[in-house]
PATOR-649024 format. One record per residue (C-alpha): chain; residue number from 1; x, y, z. Coordinates in Angstrom, 2 decimals. Layout:
N
<site unit="A" pos="NUM" X="X" Y="Y" Z="Z"/>
...
END
This chain:
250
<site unit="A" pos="1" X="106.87" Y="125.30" Z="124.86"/>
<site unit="A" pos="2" X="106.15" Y="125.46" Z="121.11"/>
<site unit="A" pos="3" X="105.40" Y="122.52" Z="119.16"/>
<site unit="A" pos="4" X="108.27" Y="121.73" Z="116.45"/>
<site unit="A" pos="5" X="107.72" Y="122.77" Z="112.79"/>
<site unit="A" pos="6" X="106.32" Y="119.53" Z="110.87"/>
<site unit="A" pos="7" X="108.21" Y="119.22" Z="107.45"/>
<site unit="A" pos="8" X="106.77" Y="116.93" Z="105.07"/>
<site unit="A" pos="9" X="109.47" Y="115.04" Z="103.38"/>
<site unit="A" pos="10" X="107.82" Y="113.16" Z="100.15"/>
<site unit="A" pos="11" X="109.96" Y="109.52" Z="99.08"/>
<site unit="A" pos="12" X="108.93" Y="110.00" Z="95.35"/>
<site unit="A" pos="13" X="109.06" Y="106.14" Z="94.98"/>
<site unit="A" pos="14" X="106.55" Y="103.36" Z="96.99"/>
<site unit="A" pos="15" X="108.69" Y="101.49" Z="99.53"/>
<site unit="A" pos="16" X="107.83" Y="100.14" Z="103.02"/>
<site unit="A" pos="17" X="109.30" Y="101.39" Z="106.28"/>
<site unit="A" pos="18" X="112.59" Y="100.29" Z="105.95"/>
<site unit="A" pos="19" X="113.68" Y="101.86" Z="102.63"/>
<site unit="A" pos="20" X="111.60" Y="104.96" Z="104.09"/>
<site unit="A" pos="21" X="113.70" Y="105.35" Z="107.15"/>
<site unit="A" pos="22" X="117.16" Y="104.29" Z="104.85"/>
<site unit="A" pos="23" X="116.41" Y="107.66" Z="103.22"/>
<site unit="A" pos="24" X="115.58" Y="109.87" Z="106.41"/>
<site unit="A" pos="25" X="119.49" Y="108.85" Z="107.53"/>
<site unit="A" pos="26" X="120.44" Y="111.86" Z="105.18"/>
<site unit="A" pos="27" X="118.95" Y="114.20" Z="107.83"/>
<site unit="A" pos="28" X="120.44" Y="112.88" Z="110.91"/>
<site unit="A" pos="29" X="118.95" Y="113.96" Z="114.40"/>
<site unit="A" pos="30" X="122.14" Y="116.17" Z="115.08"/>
<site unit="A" pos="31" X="121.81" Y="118.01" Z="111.63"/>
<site unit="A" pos="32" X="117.84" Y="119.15" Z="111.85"/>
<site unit="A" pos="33" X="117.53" Y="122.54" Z="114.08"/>
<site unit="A" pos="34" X="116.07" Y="122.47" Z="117.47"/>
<site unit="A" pos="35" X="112.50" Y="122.88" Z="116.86"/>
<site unit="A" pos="36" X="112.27" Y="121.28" Z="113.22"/>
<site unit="A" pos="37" X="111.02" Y="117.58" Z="112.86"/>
<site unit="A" pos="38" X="110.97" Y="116.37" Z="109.45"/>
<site unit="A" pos="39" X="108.54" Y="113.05" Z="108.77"/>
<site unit="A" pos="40" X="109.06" Y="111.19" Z="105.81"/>
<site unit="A" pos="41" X="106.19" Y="109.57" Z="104.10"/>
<site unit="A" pos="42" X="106.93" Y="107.19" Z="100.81"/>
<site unit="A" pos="43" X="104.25" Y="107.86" Z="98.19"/>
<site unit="A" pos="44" X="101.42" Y="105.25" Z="97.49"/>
<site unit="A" pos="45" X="101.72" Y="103.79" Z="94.40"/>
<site unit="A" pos="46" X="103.71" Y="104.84" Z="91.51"/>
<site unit="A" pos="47" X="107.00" Y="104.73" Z="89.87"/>
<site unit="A" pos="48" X="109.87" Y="102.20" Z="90.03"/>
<site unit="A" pos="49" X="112.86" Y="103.95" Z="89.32"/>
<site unit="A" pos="50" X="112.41" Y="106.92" Z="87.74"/>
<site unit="A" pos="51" X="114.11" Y="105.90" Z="84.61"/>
<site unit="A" pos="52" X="111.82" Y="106.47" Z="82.04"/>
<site unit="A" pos="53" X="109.79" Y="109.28" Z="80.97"/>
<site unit="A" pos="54" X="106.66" Y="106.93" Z="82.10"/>
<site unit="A" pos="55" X="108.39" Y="107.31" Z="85.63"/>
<site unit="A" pos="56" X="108.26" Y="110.70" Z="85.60"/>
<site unit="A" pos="57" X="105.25" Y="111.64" Z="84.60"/>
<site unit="A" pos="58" X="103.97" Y="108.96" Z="87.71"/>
<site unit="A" pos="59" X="106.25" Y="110.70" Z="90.01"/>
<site unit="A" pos="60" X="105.15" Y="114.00" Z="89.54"/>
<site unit="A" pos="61" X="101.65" Y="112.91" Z="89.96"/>
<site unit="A" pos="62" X="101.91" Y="110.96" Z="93.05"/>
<site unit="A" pos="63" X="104.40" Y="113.47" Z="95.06"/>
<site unit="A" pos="64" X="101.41" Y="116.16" Z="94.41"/>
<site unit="A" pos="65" X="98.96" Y="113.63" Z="95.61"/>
<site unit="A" pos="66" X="101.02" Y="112.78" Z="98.19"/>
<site unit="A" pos="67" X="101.51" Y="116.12" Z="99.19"/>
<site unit="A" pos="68" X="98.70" Y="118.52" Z="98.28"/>
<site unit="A" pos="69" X="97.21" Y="118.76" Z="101.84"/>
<site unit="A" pos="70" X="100.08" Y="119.22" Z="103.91"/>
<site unit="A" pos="71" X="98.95" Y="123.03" Z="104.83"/>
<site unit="A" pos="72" X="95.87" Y="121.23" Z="105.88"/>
<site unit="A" pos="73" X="97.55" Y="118.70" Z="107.88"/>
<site unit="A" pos="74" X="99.53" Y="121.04" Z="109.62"/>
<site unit="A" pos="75" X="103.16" Y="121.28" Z="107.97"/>
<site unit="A" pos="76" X="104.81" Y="123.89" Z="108.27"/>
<site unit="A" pos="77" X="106.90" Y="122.88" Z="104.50"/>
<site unit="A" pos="78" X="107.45" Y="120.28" Z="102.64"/>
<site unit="A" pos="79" X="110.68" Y="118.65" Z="100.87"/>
<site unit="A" pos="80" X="110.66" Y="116.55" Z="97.71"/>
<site unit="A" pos="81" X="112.90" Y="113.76" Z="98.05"/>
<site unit="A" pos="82" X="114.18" Y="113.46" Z="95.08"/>
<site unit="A" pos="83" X="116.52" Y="116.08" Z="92.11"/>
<site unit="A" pos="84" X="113.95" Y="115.37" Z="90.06"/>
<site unit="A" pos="85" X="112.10" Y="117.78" Z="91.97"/>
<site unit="A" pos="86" X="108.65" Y="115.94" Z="91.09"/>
<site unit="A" pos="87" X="105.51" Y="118.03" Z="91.68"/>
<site unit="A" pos="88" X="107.48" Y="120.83" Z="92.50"/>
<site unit="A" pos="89" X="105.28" Y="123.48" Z="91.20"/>
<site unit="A" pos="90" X="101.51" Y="122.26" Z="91.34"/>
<site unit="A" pos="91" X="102.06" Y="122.00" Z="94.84"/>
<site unit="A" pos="92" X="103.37" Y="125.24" Z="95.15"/>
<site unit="A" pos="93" X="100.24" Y="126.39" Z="93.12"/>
<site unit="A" pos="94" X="98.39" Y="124.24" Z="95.50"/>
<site unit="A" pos="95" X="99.67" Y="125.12" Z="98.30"/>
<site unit="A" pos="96" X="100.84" Y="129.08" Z="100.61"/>
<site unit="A" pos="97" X="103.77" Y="126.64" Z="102.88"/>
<site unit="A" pos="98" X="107.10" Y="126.64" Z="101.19"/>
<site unit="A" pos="99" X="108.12" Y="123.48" Z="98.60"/>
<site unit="A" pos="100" X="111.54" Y="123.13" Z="98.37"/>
<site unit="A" pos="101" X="113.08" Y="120.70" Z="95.72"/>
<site unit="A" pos="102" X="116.43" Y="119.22" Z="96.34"/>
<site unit="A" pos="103" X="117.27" Y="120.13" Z="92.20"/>
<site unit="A" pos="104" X="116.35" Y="123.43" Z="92.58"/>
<site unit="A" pos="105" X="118.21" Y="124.18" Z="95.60"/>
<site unit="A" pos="106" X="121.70" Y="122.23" Z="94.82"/>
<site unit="A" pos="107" X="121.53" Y="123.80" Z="91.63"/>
<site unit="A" pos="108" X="121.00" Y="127.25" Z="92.98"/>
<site unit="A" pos="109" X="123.78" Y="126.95" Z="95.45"/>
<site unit="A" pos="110" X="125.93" Y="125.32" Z="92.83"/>
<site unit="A" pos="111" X="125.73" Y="128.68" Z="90.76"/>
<site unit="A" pos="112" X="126.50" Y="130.56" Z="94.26"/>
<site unit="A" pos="113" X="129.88" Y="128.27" Z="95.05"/>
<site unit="A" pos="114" X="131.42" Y="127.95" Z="91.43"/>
<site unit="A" pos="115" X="131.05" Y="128.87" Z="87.62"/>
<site unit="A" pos="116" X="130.01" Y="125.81" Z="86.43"/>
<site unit="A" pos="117" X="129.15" Y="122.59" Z="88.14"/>
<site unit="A" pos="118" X="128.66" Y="118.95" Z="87.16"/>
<site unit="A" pos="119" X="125.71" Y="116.74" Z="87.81"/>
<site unit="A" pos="120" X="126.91" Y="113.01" Z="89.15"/>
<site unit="A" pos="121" X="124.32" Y="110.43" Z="89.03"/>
<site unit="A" pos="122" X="124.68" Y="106.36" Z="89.26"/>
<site unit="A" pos="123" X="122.85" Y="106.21" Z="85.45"/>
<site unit="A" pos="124" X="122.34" Y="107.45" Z="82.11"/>
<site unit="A" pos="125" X="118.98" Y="106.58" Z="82.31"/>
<site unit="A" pos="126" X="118.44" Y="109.67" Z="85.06"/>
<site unit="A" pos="127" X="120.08" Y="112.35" Z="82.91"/>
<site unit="A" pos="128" X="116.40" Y="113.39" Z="81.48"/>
<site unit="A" pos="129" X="115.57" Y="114.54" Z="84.94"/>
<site unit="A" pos="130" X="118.05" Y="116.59" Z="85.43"/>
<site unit="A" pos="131" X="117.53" Y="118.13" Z="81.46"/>
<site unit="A" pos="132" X="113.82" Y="118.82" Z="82.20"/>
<site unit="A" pos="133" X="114.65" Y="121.01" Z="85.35"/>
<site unit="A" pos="134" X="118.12" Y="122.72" Z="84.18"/>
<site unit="A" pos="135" X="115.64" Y="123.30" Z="81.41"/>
<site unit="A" pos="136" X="112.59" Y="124.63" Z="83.24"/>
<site unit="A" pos="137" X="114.75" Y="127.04" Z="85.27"/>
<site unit="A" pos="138" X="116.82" Y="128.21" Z="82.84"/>
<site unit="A" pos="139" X="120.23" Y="126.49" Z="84.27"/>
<site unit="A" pos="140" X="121.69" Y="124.84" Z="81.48"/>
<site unit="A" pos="141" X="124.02" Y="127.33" Z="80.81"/>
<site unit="A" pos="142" X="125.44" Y="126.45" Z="84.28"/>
<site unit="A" pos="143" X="125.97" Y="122.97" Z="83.92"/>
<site unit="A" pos="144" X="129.68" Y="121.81" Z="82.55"/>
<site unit="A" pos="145" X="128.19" Y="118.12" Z="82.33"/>
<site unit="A" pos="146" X="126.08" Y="115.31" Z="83.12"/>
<site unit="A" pos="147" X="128.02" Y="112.19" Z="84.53"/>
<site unit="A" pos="148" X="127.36" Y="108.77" Z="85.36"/>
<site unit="A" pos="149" X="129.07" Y="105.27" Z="86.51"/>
<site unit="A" pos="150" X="126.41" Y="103.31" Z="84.62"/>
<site unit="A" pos="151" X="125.31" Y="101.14" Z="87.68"/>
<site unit="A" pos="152" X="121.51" Y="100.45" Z="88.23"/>
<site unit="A" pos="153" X="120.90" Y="102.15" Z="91.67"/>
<site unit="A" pos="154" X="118.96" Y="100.65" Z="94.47"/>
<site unit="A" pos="155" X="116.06" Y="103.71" Z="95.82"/>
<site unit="A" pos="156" X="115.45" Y="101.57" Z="98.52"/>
<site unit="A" pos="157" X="118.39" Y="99.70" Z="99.90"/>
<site unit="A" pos="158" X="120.34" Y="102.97" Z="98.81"/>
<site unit="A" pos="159" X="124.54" Y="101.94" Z="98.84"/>
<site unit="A" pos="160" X="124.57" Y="99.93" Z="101.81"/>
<site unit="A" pos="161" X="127.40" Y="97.36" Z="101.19"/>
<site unit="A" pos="162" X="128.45" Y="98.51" Z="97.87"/>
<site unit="A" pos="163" X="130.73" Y="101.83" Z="99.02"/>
<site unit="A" pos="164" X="134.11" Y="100.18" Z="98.34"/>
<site unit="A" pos="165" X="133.26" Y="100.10" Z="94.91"/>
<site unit="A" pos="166" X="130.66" Y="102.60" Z="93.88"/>
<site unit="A" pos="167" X="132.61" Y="105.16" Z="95.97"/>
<site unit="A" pos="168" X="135.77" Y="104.72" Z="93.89"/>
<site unit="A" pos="169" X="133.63" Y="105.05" Z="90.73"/>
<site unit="A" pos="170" X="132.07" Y="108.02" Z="92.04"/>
<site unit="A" pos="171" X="135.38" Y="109.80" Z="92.42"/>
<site unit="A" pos="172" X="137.23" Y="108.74" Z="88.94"/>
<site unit="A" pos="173" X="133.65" Y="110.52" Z="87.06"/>
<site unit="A" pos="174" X="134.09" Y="113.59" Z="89.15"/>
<site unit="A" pos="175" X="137.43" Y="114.31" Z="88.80"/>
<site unit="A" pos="176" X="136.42" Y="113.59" Z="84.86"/>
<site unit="A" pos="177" X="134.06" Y="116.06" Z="85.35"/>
<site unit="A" pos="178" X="136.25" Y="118.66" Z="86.78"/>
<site unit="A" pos="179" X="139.18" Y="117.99" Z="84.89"/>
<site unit="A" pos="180" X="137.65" Y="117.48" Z="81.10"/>
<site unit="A" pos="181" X="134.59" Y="119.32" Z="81.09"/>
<site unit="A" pos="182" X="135.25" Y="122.35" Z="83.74"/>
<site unit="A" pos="183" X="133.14" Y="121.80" Z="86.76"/>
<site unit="A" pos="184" X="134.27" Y="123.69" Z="89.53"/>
<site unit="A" pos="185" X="131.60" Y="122.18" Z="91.67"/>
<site unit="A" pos="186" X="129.94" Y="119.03" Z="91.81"/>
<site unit="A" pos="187" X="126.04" Y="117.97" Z="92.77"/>
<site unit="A" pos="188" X="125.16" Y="114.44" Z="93.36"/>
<site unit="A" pos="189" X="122.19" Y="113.34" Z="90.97"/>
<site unit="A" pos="190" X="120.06" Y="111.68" Z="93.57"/>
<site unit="A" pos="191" X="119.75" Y="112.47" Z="97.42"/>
<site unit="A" pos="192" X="119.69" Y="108.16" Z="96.91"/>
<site unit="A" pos="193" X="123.74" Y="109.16" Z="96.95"/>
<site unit="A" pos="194" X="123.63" Y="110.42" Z="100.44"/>
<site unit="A" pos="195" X="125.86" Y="108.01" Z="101.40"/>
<site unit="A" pos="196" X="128.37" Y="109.01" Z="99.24"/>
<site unit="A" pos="197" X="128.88" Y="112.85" Z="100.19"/>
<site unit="A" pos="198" X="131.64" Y="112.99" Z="102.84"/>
<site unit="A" pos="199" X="133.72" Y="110.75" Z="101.30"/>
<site unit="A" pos="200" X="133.45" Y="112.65" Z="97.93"/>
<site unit="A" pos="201" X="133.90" Y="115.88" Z="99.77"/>
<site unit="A" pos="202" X="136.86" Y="114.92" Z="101.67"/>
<site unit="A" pos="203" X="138.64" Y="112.78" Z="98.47"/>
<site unit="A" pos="204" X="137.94" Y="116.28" Z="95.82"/>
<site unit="A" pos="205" X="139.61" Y="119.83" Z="95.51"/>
<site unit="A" pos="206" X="136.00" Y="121.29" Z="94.61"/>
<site unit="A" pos="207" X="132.72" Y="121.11" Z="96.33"/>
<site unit="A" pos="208" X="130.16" Y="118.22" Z="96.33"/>
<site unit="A" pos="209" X="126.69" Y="119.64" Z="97.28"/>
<site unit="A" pos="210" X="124.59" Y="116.59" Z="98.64"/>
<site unit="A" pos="211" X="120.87" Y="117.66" Z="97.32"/>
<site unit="A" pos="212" X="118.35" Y="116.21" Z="100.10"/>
<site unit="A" pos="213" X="120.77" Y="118.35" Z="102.61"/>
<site unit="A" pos="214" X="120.59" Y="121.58" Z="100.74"/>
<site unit="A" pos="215" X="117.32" Y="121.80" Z="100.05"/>
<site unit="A" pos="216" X="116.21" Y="120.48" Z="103.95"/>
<site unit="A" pos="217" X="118.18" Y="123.40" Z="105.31"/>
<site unit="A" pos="218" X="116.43" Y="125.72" Z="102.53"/>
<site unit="A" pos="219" X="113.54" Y="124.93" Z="103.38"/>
<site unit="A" pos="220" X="114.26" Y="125.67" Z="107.53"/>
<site unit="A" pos="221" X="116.10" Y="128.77" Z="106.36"/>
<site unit="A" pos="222" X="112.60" Y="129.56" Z="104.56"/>
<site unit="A" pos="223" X="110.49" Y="128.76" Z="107.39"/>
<site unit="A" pos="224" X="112.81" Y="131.12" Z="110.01"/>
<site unit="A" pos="225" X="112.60" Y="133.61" Z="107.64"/>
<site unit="A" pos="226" X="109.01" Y="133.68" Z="107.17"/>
<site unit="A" pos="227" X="109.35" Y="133.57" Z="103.44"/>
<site unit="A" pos="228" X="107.42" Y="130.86" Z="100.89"/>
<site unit="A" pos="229" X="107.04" Y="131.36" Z="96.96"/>
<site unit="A" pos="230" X="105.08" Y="134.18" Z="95.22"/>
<site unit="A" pos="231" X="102.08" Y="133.28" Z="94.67"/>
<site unit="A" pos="232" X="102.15" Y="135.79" Z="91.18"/>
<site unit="A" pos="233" X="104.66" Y="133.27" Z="89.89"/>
<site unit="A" pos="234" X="102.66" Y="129.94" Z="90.81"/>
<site unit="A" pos="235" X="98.62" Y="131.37" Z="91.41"/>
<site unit="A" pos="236" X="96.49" Y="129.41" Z="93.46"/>
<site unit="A" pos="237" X="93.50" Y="127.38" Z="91.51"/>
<site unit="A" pos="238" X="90.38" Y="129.22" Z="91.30"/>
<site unit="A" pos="239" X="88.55" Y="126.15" Z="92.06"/>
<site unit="A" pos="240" X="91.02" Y="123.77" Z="93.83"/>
<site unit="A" pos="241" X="90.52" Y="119.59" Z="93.97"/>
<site unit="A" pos="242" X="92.16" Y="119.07" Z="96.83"/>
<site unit="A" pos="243" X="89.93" Y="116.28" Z="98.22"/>
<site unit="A" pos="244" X="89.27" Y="114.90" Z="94.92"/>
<site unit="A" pos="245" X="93.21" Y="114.61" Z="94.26"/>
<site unit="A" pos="246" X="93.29" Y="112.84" Z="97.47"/>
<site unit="A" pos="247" X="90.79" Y="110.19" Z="97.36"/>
<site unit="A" pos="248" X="92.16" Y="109.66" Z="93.32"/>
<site unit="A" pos="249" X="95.03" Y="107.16" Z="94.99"/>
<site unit="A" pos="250" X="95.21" Y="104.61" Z="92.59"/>
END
């Protein structure tokens, strides 16, 4: 019998492993294909919240650390977790296995679903991510709006305890976003927001793409398919640091 296909799933934040396995609930056993095992590893050392553009900058940094020998450890892919989609394209320099970020790929299938879709996120203070990859990729165009409920999330405890409310917040800026400024789909701002997506979906007239969910079964789509990124559009390093990169945890 063949072994599974390893996915490395990168937490772009430092958390023990509790708040590590609080995130892997978005890919419950029953969702991941026979044959598929995702493992999700929390980086090192790094960011806090990814509020700031300090945050960023660490998170980018520490998801390619975290992730730059996977093809050497014997992944088959690897998933950022996080719409930021940090170190998204110096590991696919670094690296021949498909990267998959969860920004990209909600974004992409936003574009196939609707016209024009909304970005909802639990803070203002995360609407730079988003503007630095609708940016990079050319998506801006696409995007009615950028919408928040002003709450300081929680990357590790996620919103355990806290649906009644936050869920009901949720819903008034996305029918805000739909009614006012034209989305015709919506994508969470955080695969943090897991939580949130069936009740969202079941409570709106329009779609709600939950990120970490897209982009996982991109990523196994990829993987059946044989398929990874062109390695014209991100080259390889003529003289790679691999090791270096590695042993450089802070």
């Amino acid at each position: 019998m063949a072994e599974d296909q390893r996915i490395k799933v990168i937490v772009p934040i430092p958390m023990d492993e509790a708040g590590v396995a609080n995130r892997a609930q978005q890919l419950p056993d029953d969702f991941v294909r026979p044959g598929f095992k995702p493992e999700f590893e929390a980086v090192r050392w790094g960011a806090a919240l990814g509020d700031s553009y300090h945050d960023t900058m660490l998170m980018d940094w520490t998801v390619f650390q975290a992730g730059v020998n996977a093809e050497q450890e014997g992944y088959s892919g690897v998933l950022i977790d996080t719409v930021s989609d940090s170190g998204l394209r110096p590991l696919r320099s670094a690296l021949s296995i498909p990267v998959v970020g969860p920004g990209e790929a909600s974004f992409a299938m936003a574009m196939m679903l609707g016209k024009k879709f909304s970005v909802l996120t639990m803070w203002p203070e995360w609407f730079p991510l988003y503007e630095k990859t609708l940016t990079e990729y050319g998506w801006s165009g696409r995007c009615a709006s950028m919408r928040s409920i002003d709450t300081r999330p929680d990357v590790t405890e996620l919103l355990e305890g806290k649906e009644e409310i936050v869920f009901e917040k949720l819903k008034k800026q996305a029918m805000i976003a739909m009614e006012e400024d034209g989305a015709d789909v919506i994508v969470l701002g955080s695969t943090t927001m897991h939580q949130s997506a069936a009740f969202l979906d079941s409570e709106l007239p329009i779609p709600v793409l939950n990120p970490g969910q897209v982009a996982y079964k991109m990523l196994e789509t990829q993987i059946e398919l044989g398929l990874s990124h062109s390695k014209k559009a991100f080259p390889a390093p003529e003289a790679p640091k691999h090791e270096d990169i590695r042993k450089g945890w802070y």
